[in-house]
N, C-alpha and C positions, 0 to 999 in steps of 0.2 A: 343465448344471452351474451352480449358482448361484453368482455373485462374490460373493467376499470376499475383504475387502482390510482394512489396517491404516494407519495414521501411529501410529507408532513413537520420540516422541523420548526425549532424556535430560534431565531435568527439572534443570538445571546451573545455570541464570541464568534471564535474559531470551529470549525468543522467535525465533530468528533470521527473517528471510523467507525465507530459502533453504528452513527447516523448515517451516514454514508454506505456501509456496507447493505443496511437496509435498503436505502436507494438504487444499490444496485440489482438486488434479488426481484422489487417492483418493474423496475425497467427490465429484466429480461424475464420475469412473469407476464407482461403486458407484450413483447416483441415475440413471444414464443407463440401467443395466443392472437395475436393481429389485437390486440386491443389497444386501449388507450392507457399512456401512462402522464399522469396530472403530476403538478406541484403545489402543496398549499403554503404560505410562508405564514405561520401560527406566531403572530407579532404583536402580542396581546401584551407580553411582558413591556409598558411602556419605556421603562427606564433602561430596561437591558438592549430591547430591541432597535439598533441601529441602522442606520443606513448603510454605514459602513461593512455592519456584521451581514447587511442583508446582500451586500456585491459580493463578499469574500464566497459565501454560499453560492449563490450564482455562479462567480469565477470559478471555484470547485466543481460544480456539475458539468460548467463548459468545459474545462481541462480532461476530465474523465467521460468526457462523452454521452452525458446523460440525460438527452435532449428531451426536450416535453411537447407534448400534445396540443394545449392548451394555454391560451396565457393563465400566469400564475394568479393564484387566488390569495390576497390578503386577510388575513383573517379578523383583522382589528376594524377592515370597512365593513364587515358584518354582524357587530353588534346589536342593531335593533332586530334583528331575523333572532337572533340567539335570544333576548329577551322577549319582544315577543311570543316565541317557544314558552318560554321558560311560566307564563303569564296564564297561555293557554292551558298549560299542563294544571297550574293556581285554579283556574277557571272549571276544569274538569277533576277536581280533587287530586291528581296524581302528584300534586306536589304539595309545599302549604310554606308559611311565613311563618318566621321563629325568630324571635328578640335572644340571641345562642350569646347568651356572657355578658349582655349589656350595650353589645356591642354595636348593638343595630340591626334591624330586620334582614336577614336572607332570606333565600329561596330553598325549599329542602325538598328533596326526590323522594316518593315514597318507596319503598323496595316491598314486594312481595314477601309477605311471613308467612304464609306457608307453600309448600312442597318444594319441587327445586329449582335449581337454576343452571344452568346446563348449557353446554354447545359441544361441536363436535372440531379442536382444533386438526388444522389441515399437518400440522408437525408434530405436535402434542396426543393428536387422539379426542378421547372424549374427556371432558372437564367436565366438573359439574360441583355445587355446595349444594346442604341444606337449606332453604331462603331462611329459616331462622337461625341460621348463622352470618346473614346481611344487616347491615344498617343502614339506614337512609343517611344523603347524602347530600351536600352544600352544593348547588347549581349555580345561584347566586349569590353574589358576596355582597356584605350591606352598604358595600360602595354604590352597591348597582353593576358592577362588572361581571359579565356572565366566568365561570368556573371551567377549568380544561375541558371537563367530561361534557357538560352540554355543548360548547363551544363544538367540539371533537365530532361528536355523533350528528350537528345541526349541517354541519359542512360536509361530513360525509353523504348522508339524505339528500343536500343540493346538488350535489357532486356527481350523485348516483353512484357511489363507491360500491363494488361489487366485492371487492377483497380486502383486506386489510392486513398486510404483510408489514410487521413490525417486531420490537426486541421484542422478549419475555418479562421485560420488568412491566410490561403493562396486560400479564394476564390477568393479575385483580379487576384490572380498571373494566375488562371487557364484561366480566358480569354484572356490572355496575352500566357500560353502554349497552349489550343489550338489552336490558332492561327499559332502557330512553327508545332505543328504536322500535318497541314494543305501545310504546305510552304516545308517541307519535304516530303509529298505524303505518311506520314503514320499513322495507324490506329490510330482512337483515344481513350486513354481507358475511361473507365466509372470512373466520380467523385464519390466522397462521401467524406466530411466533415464534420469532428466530433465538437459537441460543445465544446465551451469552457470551461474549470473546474475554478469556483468563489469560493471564500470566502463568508461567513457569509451574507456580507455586498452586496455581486452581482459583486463584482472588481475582475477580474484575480487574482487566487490563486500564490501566493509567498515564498519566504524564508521570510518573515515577519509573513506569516500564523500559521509558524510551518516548519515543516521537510517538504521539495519539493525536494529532490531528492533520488532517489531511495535507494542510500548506508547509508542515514540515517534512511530510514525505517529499512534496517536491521539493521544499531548498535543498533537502539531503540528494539529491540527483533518481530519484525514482519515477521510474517512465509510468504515465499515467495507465498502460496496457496493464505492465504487470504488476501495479497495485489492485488494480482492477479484477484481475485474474486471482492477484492473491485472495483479497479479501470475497471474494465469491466460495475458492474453498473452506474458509471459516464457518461450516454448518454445510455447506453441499459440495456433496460430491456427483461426477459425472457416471458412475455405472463403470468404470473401468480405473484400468492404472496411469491413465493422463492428466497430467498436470497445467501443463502449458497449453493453454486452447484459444484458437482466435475467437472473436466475437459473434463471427458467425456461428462456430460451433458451438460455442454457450449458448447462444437464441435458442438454438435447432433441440438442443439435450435439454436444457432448464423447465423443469418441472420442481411441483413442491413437496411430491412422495419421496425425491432425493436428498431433501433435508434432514438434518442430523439436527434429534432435539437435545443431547448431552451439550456440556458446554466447546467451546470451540477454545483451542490453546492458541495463544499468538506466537509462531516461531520464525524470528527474527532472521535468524540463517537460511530459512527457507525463501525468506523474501527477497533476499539478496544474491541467491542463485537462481531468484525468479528472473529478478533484473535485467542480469547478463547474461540467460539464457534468452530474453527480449534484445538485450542489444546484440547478441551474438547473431540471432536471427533477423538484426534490420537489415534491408535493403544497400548495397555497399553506397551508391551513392549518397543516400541521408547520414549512412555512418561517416564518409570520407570528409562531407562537410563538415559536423561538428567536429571530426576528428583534427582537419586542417585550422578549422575557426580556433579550436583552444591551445593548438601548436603554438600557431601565429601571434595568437592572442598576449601569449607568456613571452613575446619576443623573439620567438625561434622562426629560422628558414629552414624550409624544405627543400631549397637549392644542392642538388648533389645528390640525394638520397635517394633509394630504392621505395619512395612512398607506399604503391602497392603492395610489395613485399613486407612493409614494417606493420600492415594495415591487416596482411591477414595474419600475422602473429597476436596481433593487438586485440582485433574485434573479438577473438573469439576469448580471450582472460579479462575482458575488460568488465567489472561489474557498476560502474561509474562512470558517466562522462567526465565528473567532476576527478577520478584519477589521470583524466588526461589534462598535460603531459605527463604529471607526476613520476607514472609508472614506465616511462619512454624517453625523459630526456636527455639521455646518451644517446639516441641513434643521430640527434638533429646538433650537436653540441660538446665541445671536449670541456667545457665547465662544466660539468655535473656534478653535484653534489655525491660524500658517500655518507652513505648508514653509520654511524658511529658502530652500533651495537656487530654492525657486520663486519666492520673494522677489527675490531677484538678479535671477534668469532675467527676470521677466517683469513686476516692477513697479517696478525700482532705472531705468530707461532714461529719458531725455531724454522733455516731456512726456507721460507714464503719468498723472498726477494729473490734467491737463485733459482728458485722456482721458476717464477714467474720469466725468467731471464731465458730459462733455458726452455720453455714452454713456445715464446715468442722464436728462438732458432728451428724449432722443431716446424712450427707453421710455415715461418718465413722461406726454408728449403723447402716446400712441399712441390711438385712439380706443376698441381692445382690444388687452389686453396677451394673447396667445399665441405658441404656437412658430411659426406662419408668420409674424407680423409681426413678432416680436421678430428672427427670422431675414432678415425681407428690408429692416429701416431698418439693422441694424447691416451686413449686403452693402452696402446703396446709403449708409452711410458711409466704409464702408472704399476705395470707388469714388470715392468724392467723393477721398478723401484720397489715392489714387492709392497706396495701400498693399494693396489686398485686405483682405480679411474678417479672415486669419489675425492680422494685426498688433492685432486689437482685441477677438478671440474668446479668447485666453490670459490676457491681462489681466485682462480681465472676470471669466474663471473663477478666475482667483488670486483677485481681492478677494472673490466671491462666497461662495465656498466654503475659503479657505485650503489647496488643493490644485491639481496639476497636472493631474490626470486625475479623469477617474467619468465620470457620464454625458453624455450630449447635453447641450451647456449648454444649448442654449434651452429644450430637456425641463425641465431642473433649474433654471432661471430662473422658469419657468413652477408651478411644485413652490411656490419659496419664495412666489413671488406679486410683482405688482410694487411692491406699499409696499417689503418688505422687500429684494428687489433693488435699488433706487434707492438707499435709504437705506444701503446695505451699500456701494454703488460710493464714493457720495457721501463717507461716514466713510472707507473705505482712501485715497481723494484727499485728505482734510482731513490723516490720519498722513504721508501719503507729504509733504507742505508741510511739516507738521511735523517732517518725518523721525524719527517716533516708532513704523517700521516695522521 
């Protein structure tokens, strides 16, 4: 039997992840198996369903790499097949017409009243009710508009859908579709049901969480890999303690015995050491361009600088394109901004200025200014001073850099060079007398 599989959504807005992360368990269900992976665009809601909403969804599949098999199926050019269905089912008793509230004739699915109803899900196990604990159900609506569930099951059938990989909010629904695929005479595919993604708290994850749909992961600077990679471990895991896996190695491990039917936590930090462990691991060239693009971009020249040098300090903390230059612009620049808050912290304290003063002498003599010896006069003064190292390594880095953090300082000491470190201490001790800090 060859796979085939569908992502199925409703083109209504913006992208959810929940929708999405489906999307992506089908695409590497179907890659792992040589099959086929479909898209149906289920655009029946007239009023919601945009054009607009229907590129954004597209653009998101294209951005995340979620390429399709077949051209996409709309599901609103298929209304007369869904009524038709719907007609024949009237024709052979399985269904019947009901004047429900006045409201005007629908179509109502008979459901089975006795024994059960049952499947065996591929994440879940074996499901099963009572049939006299079903009701029959509204197929069509007295508009005449076929209803999700026949809609749903008529396009799988055409489709030849062999699996049907989706959230768990529609376990209900599936005893209610197999039941249609049954009353039709055709095959039924195999479930599976993904958990649901919570917050913190254990409540379905939201636009209250944080960002939940896909187009604001990218404006927030998240590379389409390791959303990709994140949201895959949300319900599966690989058989081991890897996190970080290229796409080949997802195809190759991606099975759905590795599913996790508990709910799935969204953890937010996790995603964002997913990031920069992706951009840690891009290729230097694609790194060094965007790294140069948003240099340049902010007005700054790399004329003079140790670019490579500043590049391998950078790539590997960087969990954002969008902190570049933020996180950087003292190496390219003597206007730099400082930290107020670092300000206080680390250079407002009882002599800081002579500090600073006598920190810049101690370099300036040095016979060669690098990271070992920049590192072992500023130790054997912090010894001298009966302080440690730490009382003099903060400081340094506030005037140096107008930041509390980045890299190794004496790495990034060594970057700027020692005119420009001397002269950088020197001037924050001149404002700090001044107190023009």
């Amino acid at each position: 039997m060859s796979v085939r599989v569908r992502f199925a959504p409703s083109p209504t807005g913006n992208v959810h992840i929940g929708n999405i992360r489906a999307a992506i368990f089908n695409w590497l269900f179907a890659r792992h198996a040589g099959g086929k992976f479909l898209l149906r665009v289920e655009d029946t809601d007239r009023e919601r369903s945009t054009q607009e909403a229907i590129q954004t969804l597209l653009a998101c599949m294209e951005w995340l790499g979620l390429d399709y098999d077949e051209p996409e199926l709309y599901q609103s050019k298929q209304t007369e097949r869904h009524i038709a269905v719907a007609e024949d089912l009237v024709a052979r008793g399985l269904a019947y017409r009901d004047n429900k509230g006045g409201g005007g004739e629908c179509v109502i699915f008979r459901m089975p009243k006795q024994g059960k109803v049952e499947y065996t899900d591929l994440v879940k196990g074996p499901m099963k009710k009572q049939a006299e604990d079903t009701q029959d159900f509204v197929i069509v609506r007295s508009d005449g508009t076929p209803v999700f569930h026949l809609a749903n099951v008529v396009d799988d059938v055409d489709m030849k859908i062999t699996h049907v990989i989706r959230g768990d909010d529609h376990v209900e629904n599936t005893f209610k579709h197999i039941e249609l695929f049954k009353a039709m005479g055709a095959p039924i595919p195999q479930y599976a049901h993904l958990p649901m993604i919570v917050n913190n708290q254990g409540k379905p994850y939201s636009k209250r969480d944080g960002a939940a749909f896909v187009g604001e992961f990218k404006e927030q600077g998240y590379l389409p890999q390791a959303l990709f990679n994140f949201l895959l471990l949300l319900g599966w895991a690989p058989g081991d303690d890897r996190e970080v896996l290229s796409r080949e190695e997802m195809t190759q491990l991606f099975t759905l015995d590795r599913c996790k039917s508990s709910a799935a936590r969204f953890d937010n930090k996790k995603l964002i050491w997913m990031n920069g462990e992706y951009i840690r691991n891009t290729p230097r060239e694609i790194y060094a361009k965007e790294f140069v693009s948003r240099v340049t971009s902010a007005g700054l020249s790399t004329d003079g600088v140790d670019l490579n040098g500043i590049m391998d300090q950078m790539q590997i903390r960087t969990k954002f394109y969008s902190e570049i230059p933020g996180t950087c612009t003292y190496f390219f620049t003597e206007e730099y901004a400082f930290d107020p808050k670092g300000v206080e912290k680390r250079l407002k304290g009882e002599g800081v200025a002579a500090l600073l003063d006598e920190v810049a002498d101690k370099y300036a003599a040095l016979p060669v200014f690098d990271v070992q010896s920049a590192h072992d006069v500023t130790a054997a003064l912090g010894e001298a001073k009966g302080t440690g190292m730490g009382s003099i390594v903060h400081p340094v880095r506030m005037a140096a850099t107008g930041l509390t953090e980045g890299p190794g300082l004496f790495e990034l000491l060594v970057l700027l060079g020692r005119d420009r470190t001397c002269a950088r201490l020197r001037k924050v001790a001149q404002r700090l007398r001044e107190q023009t800090l």
